[in-house]
C-alpha positions in Angstrom: 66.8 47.3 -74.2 64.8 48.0 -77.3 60.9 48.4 -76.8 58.5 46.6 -79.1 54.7 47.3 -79.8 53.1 43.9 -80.3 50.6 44.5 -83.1 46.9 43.5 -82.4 45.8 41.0 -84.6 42.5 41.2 -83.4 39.5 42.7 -85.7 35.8 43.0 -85.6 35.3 39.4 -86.3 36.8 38.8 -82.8 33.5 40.5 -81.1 30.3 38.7 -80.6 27.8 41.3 -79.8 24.6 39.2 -78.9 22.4 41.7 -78.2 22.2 45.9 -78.6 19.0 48.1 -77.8 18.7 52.1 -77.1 17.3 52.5 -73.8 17.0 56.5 -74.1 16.9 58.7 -76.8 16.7 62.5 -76.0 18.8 64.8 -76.9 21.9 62.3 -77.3 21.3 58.3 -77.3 21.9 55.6 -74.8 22.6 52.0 -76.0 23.0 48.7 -73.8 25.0 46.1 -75.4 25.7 42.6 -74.6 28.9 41.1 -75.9 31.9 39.0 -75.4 35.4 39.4 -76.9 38.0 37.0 -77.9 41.0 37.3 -75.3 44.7 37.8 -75.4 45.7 34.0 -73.8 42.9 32.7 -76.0 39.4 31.9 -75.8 36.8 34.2 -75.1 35.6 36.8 -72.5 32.5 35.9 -70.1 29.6 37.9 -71.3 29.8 41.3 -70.0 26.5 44.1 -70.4 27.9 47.5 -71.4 25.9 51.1 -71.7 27.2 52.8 -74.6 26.7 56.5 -75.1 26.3 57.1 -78.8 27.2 60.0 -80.4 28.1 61.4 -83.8 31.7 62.5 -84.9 32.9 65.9 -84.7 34.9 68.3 -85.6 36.8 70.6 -83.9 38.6 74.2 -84.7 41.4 75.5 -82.9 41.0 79.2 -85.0 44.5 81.2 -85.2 45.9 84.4 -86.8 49.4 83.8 -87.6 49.7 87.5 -88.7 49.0 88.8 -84.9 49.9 85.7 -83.6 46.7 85.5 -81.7 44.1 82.5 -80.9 40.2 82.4 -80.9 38.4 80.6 -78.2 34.8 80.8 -77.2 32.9 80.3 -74.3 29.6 78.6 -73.5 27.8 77.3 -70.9 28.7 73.2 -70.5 25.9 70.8 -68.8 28.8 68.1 -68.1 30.5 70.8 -65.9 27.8 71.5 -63.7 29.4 69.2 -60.8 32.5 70.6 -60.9 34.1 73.1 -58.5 35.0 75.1 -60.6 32.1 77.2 -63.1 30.3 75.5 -65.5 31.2 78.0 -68.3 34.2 76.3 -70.4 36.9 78.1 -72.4 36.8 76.1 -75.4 37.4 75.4 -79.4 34.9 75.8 -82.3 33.1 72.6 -82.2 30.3 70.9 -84.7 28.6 67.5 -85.1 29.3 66.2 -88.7 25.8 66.4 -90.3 25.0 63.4 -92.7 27.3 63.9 -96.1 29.2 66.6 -94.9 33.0 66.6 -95.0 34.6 67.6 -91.7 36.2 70.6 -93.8 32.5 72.1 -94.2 32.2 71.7 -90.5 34.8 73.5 -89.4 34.0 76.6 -91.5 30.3 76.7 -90.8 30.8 76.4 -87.2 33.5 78.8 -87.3 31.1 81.2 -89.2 28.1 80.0 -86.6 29.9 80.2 -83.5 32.7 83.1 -83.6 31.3 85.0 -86.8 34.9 84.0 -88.5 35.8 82.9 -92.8 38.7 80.7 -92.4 41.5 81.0 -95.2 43.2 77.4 -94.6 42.9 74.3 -92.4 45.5 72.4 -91.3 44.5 68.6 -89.8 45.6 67.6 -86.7 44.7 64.7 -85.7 41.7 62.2 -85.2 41.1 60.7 -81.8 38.3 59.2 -79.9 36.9 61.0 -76.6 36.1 58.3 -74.5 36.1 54.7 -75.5 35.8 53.0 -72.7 31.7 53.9 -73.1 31.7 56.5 -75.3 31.5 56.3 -79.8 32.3 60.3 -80.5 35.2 60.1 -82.6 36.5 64.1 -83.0 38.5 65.5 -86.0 40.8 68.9 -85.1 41.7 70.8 -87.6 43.5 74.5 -87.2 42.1 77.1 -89.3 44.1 80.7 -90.5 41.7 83.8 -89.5 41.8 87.0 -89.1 41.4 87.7 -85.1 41.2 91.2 -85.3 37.6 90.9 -87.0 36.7 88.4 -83.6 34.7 89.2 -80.8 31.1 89.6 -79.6 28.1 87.1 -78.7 27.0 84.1 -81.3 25.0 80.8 -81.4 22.0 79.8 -82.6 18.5 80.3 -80.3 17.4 76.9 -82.0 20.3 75.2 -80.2 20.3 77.0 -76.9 23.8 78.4 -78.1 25.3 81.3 -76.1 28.9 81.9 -77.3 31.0 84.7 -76.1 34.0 84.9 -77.8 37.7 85.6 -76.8 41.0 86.6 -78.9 43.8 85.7 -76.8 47.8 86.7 -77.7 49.6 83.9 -77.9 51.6 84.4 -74.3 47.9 84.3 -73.0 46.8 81.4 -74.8 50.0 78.8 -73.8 49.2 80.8 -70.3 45.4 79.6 -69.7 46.5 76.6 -71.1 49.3 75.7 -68.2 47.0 77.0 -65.7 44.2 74.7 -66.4 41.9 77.6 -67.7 41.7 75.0 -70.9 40.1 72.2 -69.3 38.9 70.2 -72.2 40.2 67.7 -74.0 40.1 69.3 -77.7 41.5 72.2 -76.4 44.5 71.0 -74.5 45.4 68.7 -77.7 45.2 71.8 -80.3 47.0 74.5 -78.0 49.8 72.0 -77.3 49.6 70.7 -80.9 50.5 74.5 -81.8 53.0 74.9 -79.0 54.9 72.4 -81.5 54.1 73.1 -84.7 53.4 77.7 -84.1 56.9 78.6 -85.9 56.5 76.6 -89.0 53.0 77.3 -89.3 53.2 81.0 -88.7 55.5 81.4 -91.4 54.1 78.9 -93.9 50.7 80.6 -93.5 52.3 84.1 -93.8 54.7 83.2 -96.7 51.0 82.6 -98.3 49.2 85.2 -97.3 51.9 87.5 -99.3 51.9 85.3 -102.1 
Protein backbone atom coordinates (compact mmCIF):
# COMPACT_ATOMS: atom_id res chain seq x y z
CA UNK A 1 0.00 0.00 0.00
CA UNK A 2 1.18 3.41 -1.15
CA UNK A 3 0.65 6.31 1.39
CA UNK A 4 -0.79 9.68 0.22
CA UNK A 5 -0.71 13.15 1.91
CA UNK A 6 -4.04 14.77 1.11
CA UNK A 7 -3.13 18.41 0.43
CA UNK A 8 -4.90 21.15 2.59
CA UNK A 9 -6.81 23.24 0.54
CA UNK A 10 -7.65 25.37 3.32
CA UNK A 11 -6.17 29.14 3.59
CA UNK A 12 -6.62 32.13 5.70
CA UNK A 13 -9.85 32.95 4.09
CA UNK A 14 -11.19 29.77 5.86
CA UNK A 15 -10.68 31.59 9.53
CA UNK A 16 -13.10 33.98 10.87
CA UNK A 17 -11.44 35.60 13.76
CA UNK A 18 -14.25 37.75 15.37
CA UNK A 19 -12.51 39.20 17.96
CA UNK A 20 -8.47 39.58 19.16
CA UNK A 21 -7.34 41.78 22.25
CA UNK A 22 -3.85 41.67 24.29
CA UNK A 23 -4.72 41.04 27.77
CA UNK A 24 -0.90 41.40 29.10
CA UNK A 25 1.95 42.95 27.87
CA UNK A 26 5.18 42.68 29.89
CA UNK A 27 8.06 41.43 28.84
CA UNK A 28 6.37 39.08 26.13
CA UNK A 29 2.50 39.55 25.02
CA UNK A 30 -0.63 37.73 25.70
CA UNK A 31 -3.48 37.84 23.12
CA UNK A 32 -7.14 36.31 23.53
CA UNK A 33 -8.74 35.50 20.25
CA UNK A 34 -12.14 34.47 19.34
CA UNK A 35 -12.53 32.56 16.16
CA UNK A 36 -14.10 29.76 14.25
CA UNK A 37 -12.62 27.63 11.39
CA UNK A 38 -14.02 26.07 8.46
CA UNK A 39 -13.94 22.15 9.05
CA UNK A 40 -12.79 19.10 7.16
CA UNK A 41 -16.60 17.40 6.60
CA UNK A 42 -17.67 20.93 5.87
CA UNK A 43 -19.20 23.75 7.54
CA UNK A 44 -17.74 25.53 10.29
CA UNK A 45 -16.29 25.08 13.81
CA UNK A 46 -18.41 26.38 16.99
CA UNK A 47 -16.71 29.43 18.25
CA UNK A 48 -13.91 28.53 20.31
CA UNK A 49 -11.76 31.50 22.71
CA UNK A 50 -8.06 30.87 22.40
CA UNK A 51 -4.98 32.66 24.52
CA UNK A 52 -2.31 33.18 22.16
CA UNK A 53 1.20 33.84 23.31
CA UNK A 54 2.76 36.25 20.85
CA UNK A 55 6.17 36.40 20.15
CA UNK A 56 8.63 37.52 17.52
CA UNK A 57 10.67 35.11 15.10
CA UNK A 58 14.09 33.98 15.89
CA UNK A 59 16.94 32.87 14.97
CA UNK A 60 19.00 30.32 16.13
CA UNK A 61 22.95 29.22 15.79
CA UNK A 62 24.16 25.86 16.19
CA UNK A 63 28.17 27.41 16.12
CA UNK A 64 30.76 24.58 14.80
CA UNK A 65 34.46 24.26 13.93
CA UNK A 66 34.83 21.78 11.37
CA UNK A 67 38.66 22.08 11.61
CA UNK A 68 38.59 20.62 15.35
CA UNK A 69 35.57 19.13 14.81
CA UNK A 70 34.19 20.78 17.88
CA UNK A 71 30.67 22.49 18.82
CA UNK A 72 29.77 25.72 20.87
CA UNK A 73 26.94 25.78 23.22
CA UNK A 74 26.18 28.19 25.97
CA UNK A 75 24.48 28.19 29.07
CA UNK A 76 22.03 30.48 30.75
CA UNK A 77 19.65 30.60 33.29
CA UNK A 78 15.91 29.61 31.73
CA UNK A 79 12.61 31.00 33.62
CA UNK A 80 10.47 28.21 31.68
CA UNK A 81 12.62 25.56 33.50
CA UNK A 82 12.15 26.63 36.91
CA UNK A 83 9.40 23.71 37.53
CA UNK A 84 11.36 21.12 36.30
CA UNK A 85 13.32 18.47 38.21
CA UNK A 86 16.01 18.86 36.84
CA UNK A 87 18.18 22.69 37.09
CA UNK A 88 16.91 25.56 35.57
CA UNK A 89 20.26 26.26 33.82
CA UNK A 90 19.80 24.95 29.99
CA UNK A 91 22.64 23.83 27.71
CA UNK A 92 21.66 25.55 24.68
CA UNK A 93 22.24 27.33 21.00
CA UNK A 94 22.99 30.92 20.21
CA UNK A 95 19.63 32.42 20.01
CA UNK A 96 18.23 36.18 19.02
CA UNK A 97 14.83 37.81 18.39
CA UNK A 98 14.82 39.21 14.70
CA UNK A 99 14.73 43.01 15.39
CA UNK A 100 12.51 45.06 12.83
CA UNK A 101 14.38 44.98 9.22
CA UNK A 102 16.95 42.68 10.09
CA UNK A 103 17.74 39.57 8.03
CA UNK A 104 17.98 36.43 10.16
CA UNK A 105 21.78 36.22 8.72
CA UNK A 106 22.59 39.54 10.89
CA UNK A 107 21.03 37.75 13.75
CA UNK A 108 22.89 34.98 13.94
CA UNK A 109 26.27 36.80 13.72
CA UNK A 110 25.43 39.54 16.24
CA UNK A 111 24.19 37.10 18.75
CA UNK A 112 27.06 34.87 18.04
CA UNK A 113 29.39 37.92 18.64
CA UNK A 114 26.84 38.99 21.82
CA UNK A 115 26.52 35.80 23.36
CA UNK A 116 29.83 33.52 22.83
CA UNK A 117 32.27 36.47 21.79
CA UNK A 118 32.52 34.39 18.20
CA UNK A 119 32.92 35.99 14.05
CA UNK A 120 31.29 33.40 12.03
CA UNK A 121 32.88 32.55 8.52
CA UNK A 122 29.70 30.83 6.82
CA UNK A 123 26.08 29.91 7.67
CA UNK A 124 24.44 27.07 6.46
CA UNK A 125 20.26 27.12 6.83
CA UNK A 126 18.62 24.53 8.33
CA UNK A 127 15.45 24.74 8.58
CA UNK A 128 12.38 26.94 9.56
CA UNK A 129 9.90 25.61 12.12
CA UNK A 130 7.40 26.83 14.51
CA UNK A 131 7.79 26.18 18.41
CA UNK A 132 4.53 25.76 19.49
CA UNK A 133 1.50 26.27 17.52
CA UNK A 134 -1.02 24.97 19.21
CA UNK A 135 -0.83 28.60 21.31
CA UNK A 136 2.21 29.84 20.52
CA UNK A 137 3.34 32.49 17.03
CA UNK A 138 7.44 32.20 17.51
CA UNK A 139 8.40 30.93 14.35
CA UNK A 140 12.55 30.00 14.72
CA UNK A 141 15.09 30.04 11.85
CA UNK A 142 18.48 27.63 12.53
CA UNK A 143 21.12 28.27 10.81
CA UNK A 144 24.83 26.51 11.48
CA UNK A 145 27.60 28.85 11.49
CA UNK A 146 31.80 27.83 10.71
CA UNK A 147 33.92 29.26 13.88
CA UNK A 148 36.79 28.91 15.20
CA UNK A 149 36.17 27.04 18.76
CA UNK A 150 39.47 27.31 19.94
CA UNK A 151 39.06 31.23 20.39
CA UNK A 152 35.53 30.14 22.59
CA UNK A 153 35.05 30.25 26.17
CA UNK A 154 34.37 32.63 29.11
CA UNK A 155 31.24 34.62 30.43
CA UNK A 156 28.95 37.00 27.93
CA UNK A 157 25.54 38.68 27.80
CA UNK A 158 24.31 41.90 28.07
CA UNK A 159 23.54 43.49 31.80
CA UNK A 160 20.60 45.39 29.92
CA UNK A 161 19.06 41.98 29.17
CA UNK A 162 19.73 40.20 32.36
CA UNK A 163 22.05 37.89 30.07
CA UNK A 164 24.49 35.58 31.92
CA UNK A 165 26.06 33.19 29.34
CA UNK A 166 28.74 30.80 30.12
CA UNK A 167 30.04 29.17 27.34
CA UNK A 168 31.07 25.57 26.51
CA UNK A 169 33.32 24.03 23.45
CA UNK A 170 32.39 20.50 23.37
CA UNK A 171 34.34 17.66 20.89
CA UNK A 172 32.09 16.26 18.89
CA UNK A 173 31.89 12.59 20.72
CA UNK A 174 30.70 15.00 23.70
CA UNK A 175 28.29 16.87 21.86
CA UNK A 176 26.19 13.68 20.07
CA UNK A 177 26.92 12.44 23.91
CA UNK A 178 24.89 15.28 25.89
CA UNK A 179 22.64 15.08 23.14
CA UNK A 180 21.50 11.18 23.72
CA UNK A 181 21.53 11.73 27.24
CA UNK A 182 19.05 14.39 27.36
CA UNK A 183 21.74 17.11 28.55
CA UNK A 184 20.21 18.98 25.32
CA UNK A 185 16.85 19.48 26.36
CA UNK A 186 15.51 22.05 24.03
CA UNK A 187 14.01 21.99 21.06
CA UNK A 188 16.60 24.10 18.76
CA UNK A 189 19.20 22.24 20.09
CA UNK A 190 18.02 18.68 19.62
CA UNK A 191 17.00 19.68 15.84
CA UNK A 192 20.61 21.29 14.96
CA UNK A 193 22.84 18.56 16.80
CA UNK A 194 20.83 15.73 15.05
CA UNK A 195 20.61 17.99 11.86
CA UNK A 196 24.55 17.65 12.03
CA UNK A 197 24.67 14.06 13.09
CA UNK A 198 23.42 13.86 9.23
CA UNK A 199 24.87 16.27 7.42
CA UNK A 200 28.82 16.57 9.82
CA UNK A 201 30.87 14.63 6.96
CA UNK A 202 29.86 16.65 4.00
CA UNK A 203 29.91 19.76 5.84
CA UNK A 204 33.20 19.20 7.53
CA UNK A 205 34.86 18.82 4.33
CA UNK A 206 32.97 21.35 2.25
CA UNK A 207 33.84 23.93 4.95
CA UNK A 208 37.50 22.81 5.08
CA UNK A 209 37.91 22.45 1.24
CA UNK A 210 37.11 26.37 1.68
CA UNK A 211 38.96 27.28 4.40
CA UNK A 212 42.17 26.11 2.18
CA UNK A 213 40.91 27.73 -0.77
Amino acid sequence: MTGREQRSTFDHNDVEVLDRRPVWQGFFRMDVVRLRHRLFAGGWSDVMQRELFVREPSVVLLPYDPVNDQVVCIEQFRVGALDMPYAPWLLELVAGIIEEGEAPEDVARREADEEAGLAVQDLEFICRYQVSPGGNTEEIVLFCGRVDAGRAGGVYGLDSEHEDIRVHVLDWPDAQAALESGRIRNAAGIIGLQWLMLHRETLRRRWMEDATG
